[in-house]
N, C-alpha and C positions, 0 to 999 in steps of 0.2 A: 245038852242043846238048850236047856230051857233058861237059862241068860244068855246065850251066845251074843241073841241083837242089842242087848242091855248093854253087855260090857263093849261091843265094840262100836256102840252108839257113845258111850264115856270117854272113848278115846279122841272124839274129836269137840265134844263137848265141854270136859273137864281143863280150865289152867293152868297150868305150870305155872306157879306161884314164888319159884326161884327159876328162870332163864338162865342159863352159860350165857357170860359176857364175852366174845371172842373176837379177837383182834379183827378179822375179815367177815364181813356179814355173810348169812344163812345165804344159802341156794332155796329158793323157792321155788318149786314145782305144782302144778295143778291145773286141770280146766274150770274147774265149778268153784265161786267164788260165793260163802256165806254169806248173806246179810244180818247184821243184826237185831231188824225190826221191819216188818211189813212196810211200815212208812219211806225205808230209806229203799227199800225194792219202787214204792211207788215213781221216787226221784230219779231213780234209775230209766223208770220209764221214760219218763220227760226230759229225760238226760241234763239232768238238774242235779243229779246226787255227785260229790266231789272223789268218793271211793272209788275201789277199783271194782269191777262187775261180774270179771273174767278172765282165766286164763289168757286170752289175748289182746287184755285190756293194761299190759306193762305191768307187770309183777314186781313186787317192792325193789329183788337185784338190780332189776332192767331199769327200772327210774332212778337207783339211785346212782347208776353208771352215766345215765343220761343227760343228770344235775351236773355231774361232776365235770362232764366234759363242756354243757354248756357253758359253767363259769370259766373254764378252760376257754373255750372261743371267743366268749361277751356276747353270745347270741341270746334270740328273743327264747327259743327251746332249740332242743335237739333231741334225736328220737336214733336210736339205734337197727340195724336192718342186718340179717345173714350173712352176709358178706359184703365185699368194696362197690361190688359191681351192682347187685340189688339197689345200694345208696345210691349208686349214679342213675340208674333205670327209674327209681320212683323220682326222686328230683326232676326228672325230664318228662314224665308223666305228669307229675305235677300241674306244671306250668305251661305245657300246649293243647293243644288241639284240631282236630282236622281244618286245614288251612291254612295253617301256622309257618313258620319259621325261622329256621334255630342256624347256628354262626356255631361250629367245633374248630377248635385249635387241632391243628395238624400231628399236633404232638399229643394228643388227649389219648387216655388208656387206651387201646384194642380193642377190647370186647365194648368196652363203651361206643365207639365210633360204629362198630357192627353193630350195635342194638339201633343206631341210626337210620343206616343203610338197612337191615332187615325188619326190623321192626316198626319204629315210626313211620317209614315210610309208607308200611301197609296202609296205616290209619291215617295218610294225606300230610304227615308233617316233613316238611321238604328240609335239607338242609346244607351248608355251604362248609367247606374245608376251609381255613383261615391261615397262613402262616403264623407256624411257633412262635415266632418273634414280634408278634404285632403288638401297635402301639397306636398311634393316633391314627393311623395307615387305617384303620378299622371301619372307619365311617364308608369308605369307597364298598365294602361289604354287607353294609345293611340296608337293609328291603321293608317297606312298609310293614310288608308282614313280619316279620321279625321279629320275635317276643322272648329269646332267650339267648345267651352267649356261656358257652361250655368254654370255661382255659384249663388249664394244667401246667402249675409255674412253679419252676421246672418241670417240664415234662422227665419221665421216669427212663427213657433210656437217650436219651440226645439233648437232655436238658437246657434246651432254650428257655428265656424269661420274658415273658409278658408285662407290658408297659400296663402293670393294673389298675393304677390310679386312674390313669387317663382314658380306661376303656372303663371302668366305672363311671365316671361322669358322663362320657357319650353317652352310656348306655341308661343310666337316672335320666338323665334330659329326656328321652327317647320314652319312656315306662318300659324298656328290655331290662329283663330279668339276667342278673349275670350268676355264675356258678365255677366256682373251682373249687378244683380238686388240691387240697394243700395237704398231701400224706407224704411229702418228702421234708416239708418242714415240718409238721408237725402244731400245734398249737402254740408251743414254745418258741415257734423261731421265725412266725412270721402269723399277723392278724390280719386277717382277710377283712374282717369288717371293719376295721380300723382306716384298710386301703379303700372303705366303697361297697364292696363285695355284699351282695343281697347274701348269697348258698356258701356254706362250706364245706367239703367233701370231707371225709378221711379210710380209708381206708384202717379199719382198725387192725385186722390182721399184722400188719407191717412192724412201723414203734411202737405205736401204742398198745401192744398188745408184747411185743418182742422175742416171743419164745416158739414162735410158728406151729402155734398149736390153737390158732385162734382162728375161724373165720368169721366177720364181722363188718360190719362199716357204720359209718355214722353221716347224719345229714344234719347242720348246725343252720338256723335260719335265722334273718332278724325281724325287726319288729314290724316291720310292713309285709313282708307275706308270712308272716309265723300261723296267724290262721288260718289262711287257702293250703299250708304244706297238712298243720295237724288235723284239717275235715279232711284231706285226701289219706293220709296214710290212715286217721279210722274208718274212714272208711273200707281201706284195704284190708283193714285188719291183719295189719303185721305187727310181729314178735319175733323177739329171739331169745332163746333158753337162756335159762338162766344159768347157765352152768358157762356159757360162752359171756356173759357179763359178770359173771363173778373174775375169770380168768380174765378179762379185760382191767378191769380194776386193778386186780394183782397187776398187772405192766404198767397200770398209770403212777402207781407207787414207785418204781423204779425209772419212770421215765427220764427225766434230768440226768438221774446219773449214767442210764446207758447211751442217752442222748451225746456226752460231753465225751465221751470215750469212744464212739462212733466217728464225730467230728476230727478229734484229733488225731484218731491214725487213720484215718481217708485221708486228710489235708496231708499227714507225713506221708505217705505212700503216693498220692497225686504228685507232689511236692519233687521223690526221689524218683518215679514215672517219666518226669518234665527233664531228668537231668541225661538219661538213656538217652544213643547215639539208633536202637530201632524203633524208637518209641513218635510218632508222628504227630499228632494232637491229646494231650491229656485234657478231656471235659467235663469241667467240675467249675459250677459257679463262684467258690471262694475262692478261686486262683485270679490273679489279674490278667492270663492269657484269654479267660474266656470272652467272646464278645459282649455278654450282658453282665460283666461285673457290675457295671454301677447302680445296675436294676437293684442286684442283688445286694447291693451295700446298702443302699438306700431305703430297702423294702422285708429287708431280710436281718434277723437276731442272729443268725446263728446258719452252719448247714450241717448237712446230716451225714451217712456213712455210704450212699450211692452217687458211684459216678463212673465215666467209661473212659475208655483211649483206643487209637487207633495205631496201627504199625504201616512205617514207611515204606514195606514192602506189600505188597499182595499176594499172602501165604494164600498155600493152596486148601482145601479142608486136610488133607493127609497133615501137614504140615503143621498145622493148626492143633489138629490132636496129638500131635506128638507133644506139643508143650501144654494142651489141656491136660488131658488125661493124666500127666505125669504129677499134677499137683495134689499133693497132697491134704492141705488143712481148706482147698477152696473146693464145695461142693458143686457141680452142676443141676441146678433146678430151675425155677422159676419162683416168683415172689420175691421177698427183700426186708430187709427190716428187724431182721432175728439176730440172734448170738451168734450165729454161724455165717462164716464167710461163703458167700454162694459166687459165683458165674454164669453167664452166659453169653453167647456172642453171634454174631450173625450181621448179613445186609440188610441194612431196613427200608421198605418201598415204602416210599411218602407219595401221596398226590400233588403235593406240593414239592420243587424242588430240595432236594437237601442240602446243608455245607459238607455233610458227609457221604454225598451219592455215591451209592455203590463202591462203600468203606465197608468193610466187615467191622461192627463194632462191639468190642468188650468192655462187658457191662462189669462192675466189682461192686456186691456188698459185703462191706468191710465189717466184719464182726465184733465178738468181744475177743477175738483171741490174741495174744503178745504180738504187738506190731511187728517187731523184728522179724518171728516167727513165720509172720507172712509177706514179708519183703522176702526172706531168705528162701521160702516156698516158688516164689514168683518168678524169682530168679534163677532158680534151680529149673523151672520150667521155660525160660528162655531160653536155656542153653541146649534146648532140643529143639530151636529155630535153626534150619538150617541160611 
């Protein structure tokens, strides 16, 4: 015992004098963060010092996943949070306050829209349902109070597109903060602040991450509120492991090319969808049947591997499962965005009227696996539509 506290006091003391060079940076873990001189603790106090201070002060993985996505966006920073929904909770936090009031697209995540209704609203922030599809139509919806506009373009299961350009200027003119969630394009396939866009959402779990072993999100901001977002969130003092940013990183390496192979067997499957004699509406923005193609050509790189259709009949649930269940290579879950083909389907109650009211709608994300594979799955599951 009589070195014990020597030798294990050398352990965090002594060099490594040769480091392993490794393709994927170190995971970093820890709460208590060294300094290396009284003076730079002193900076620390007067929040003058440039290091880090603390375990929840963004640990080298977390900043440098952070970096990577801001140059990704063109944003002023970007700060990573637990999951999708946390990004959209502190962005909305952010920027209100009791009195306040916020504009949500109709078509905005779920649980986001509930953190509205339950949440905000405790704390006096009042807020207005918008149609999916709004565009210049938007101005009849704002209210002095008014300081924030939530879109989601494409929204994630009935993907209507929002006229962004033109509800960013209303909304500059006005000092409304606007914010969308762009986790179905991705960073690659469409620039939010290129179109206007103060916030930019992402849901990392999804593509950017693509293996659905991620929870994650990210909140990208620019150079006019990039201050007011990073005093709020240090102040919150949030982080996320570094184990969940190393594996973020890993999908950003592979992103383009699971991007391109997402796109293209969605669009062929949409494509062979459109051609079926039960197949009612196929809804996907790079088709030119949808109603906001030209949004999407004009505003949009590229799309992704999410998108729904409806049947011209109204199967019953029994019905229904007879042709779910029988699929094979498509999983029934929730989330999107991964290797693996998922489904799910359902009526979706809008406050706002829908094009698809009271359509059961099936949602397809189209995976990595052999297109064919899964047209021939698809349709083998038709054939138990009575």
């Amino acid at each position: 015992m009589k070195n014990y506290t020597k030798i294990l006091n050398k352990l965090w003391t002594e060099k490594d004098t040769t480091p392993a060079t490794t393709i994927n940076p170190p995971v970093y873990k820890g709460s208590t963060v060294l300094f290396n001189n009284y003076g730079d603790m002193l900076k620390a106090g007067n929040h003058s010092y440039e290091g880090i201070t603390y375990g929840t002060d963004r640990l080298p993985t977390q900043r440098q996943f952070e970096e990577t996505m801001r140059q990704l966006e063109g944003a002023a920073i970007t700060r990573i949070f637990q999951s999708g929904i946390s990004a959209i909770q502190t962005a909305l936090l952010t920027f209100t306050k009791s009195g306040d009031h916020i504009l949500v697209c109709d078509n905005a995540y779920g649980p986001g829209q509930r953190f509205c209704k339950q949440i905000l609203k405790k704390f006096g922030v009042s807020f207005t349902l918008i149609p999916p599809n709004v565009g210049a139509d938007i101005e009849q919806y704002i209210k002095p109070e008014t300081v924030l506009i939530l879109l989601e373009s494409p929204g994630s299961i009935t993907f209507e597109i929002q006229d962004i350009p033109v509800i960013s200027a209303i909304a500059a003119a006005k000092n409304i903060v606007t914010v969308l969630d762009n986790t179905w394009a991705t960073p690659l396939y469409m620039k939010p602040f290129a179109l206007g866009v103060d916030v930019s959402i992402h849901s990392v779990t999804k593509y950017i991450s693509g293996y659905s072993d991620v929870l994650a999100g990210t909140v990208s901001v620019n150079e006019k509120y990039a201050q007011t977002f990073d005093r709020f969130y240090k102040q919150m003092e949030i982080y996320t492991p570094g184990e969940e940013c190393s594996l973020a990183l890993r999908g950003l390496h592979s992103l383009a090319t699971r991007l391109e192979q997402h796109e293209q067997s969605a669009l062929t499957i949409a494509q062979w969808l459109e051609t079926l004699p039960l197949i009612d509406t196929v809804i996907h923005p790079a088709l030119p049947s949808h109603p906001e193609h030209h949004l999407w050509q004009r505003d949009f790189t590229g799309s992704s591997g999410l998108f729904a259709f409806t049947f011209k009949k109204d199967y019953t649930p029994t019905e229904l499962a007879a042709c779910i269940d029988s699929l094979e290579l498509f999983g029934l879950g929730y989330s999107w965005g991964g290797y693996k083909s998922l489904l799910t389907a359902g009526v979706i109650k809008r406050t706002i009227p829908s094009r698809y009211e009271n359509k059961v709608i099936i949602r397809l994300n189209i995976g990595l696996e052999a297109c064919n594979d899964l047209i021939e799955d698809l349709e083998n599951g038709f054939h138990n539509l009575s």
